[in-house]
C-alpha positions in Angstrom: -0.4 41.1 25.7 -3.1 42.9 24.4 -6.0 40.3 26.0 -4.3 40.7 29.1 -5.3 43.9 29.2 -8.4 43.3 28.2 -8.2 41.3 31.4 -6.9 43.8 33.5 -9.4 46.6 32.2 -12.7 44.2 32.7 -11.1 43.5 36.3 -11.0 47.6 37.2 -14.6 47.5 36.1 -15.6 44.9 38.3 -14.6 47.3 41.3 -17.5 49.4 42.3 -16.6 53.0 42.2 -18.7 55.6 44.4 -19.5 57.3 41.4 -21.2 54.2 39.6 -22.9 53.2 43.2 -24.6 56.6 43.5 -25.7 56.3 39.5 -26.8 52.8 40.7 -29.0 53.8 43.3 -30.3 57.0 41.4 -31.4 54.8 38.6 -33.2 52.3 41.3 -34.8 54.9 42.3 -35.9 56.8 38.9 -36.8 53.1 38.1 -39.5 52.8 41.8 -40.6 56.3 41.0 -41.5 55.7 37.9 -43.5 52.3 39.1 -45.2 54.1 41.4 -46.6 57.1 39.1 -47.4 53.8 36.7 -49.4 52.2 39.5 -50.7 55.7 40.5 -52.5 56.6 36.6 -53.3 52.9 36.7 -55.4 53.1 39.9 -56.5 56.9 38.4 -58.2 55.2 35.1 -60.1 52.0 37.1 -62.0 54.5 39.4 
């Protein structure tokens, strides 16, 4: 009983909810901004 809802629970957490998709793409995009500022000091310290 109890690994079936296990199961179950892992199941509910495969369904996207819009809260985890809008923590998704916020993340993403911390993630490219923080790339690009990277890229940005990089470029800053070879000139």
């Amino acid at each position: 009983m109890e690994a079936n809802c296990i199961v179950q629970h892992e199941v509910e957490r495969m369904e996207p909810k819009r809260e985890d998709i809008i923590l998704a793409y916020l993340t993403l995009l911390l993630v490219l901004l923080i790339g690009l500022f990277l890229v940005w000091v990089v470029a800053m310290f070879l000139e």
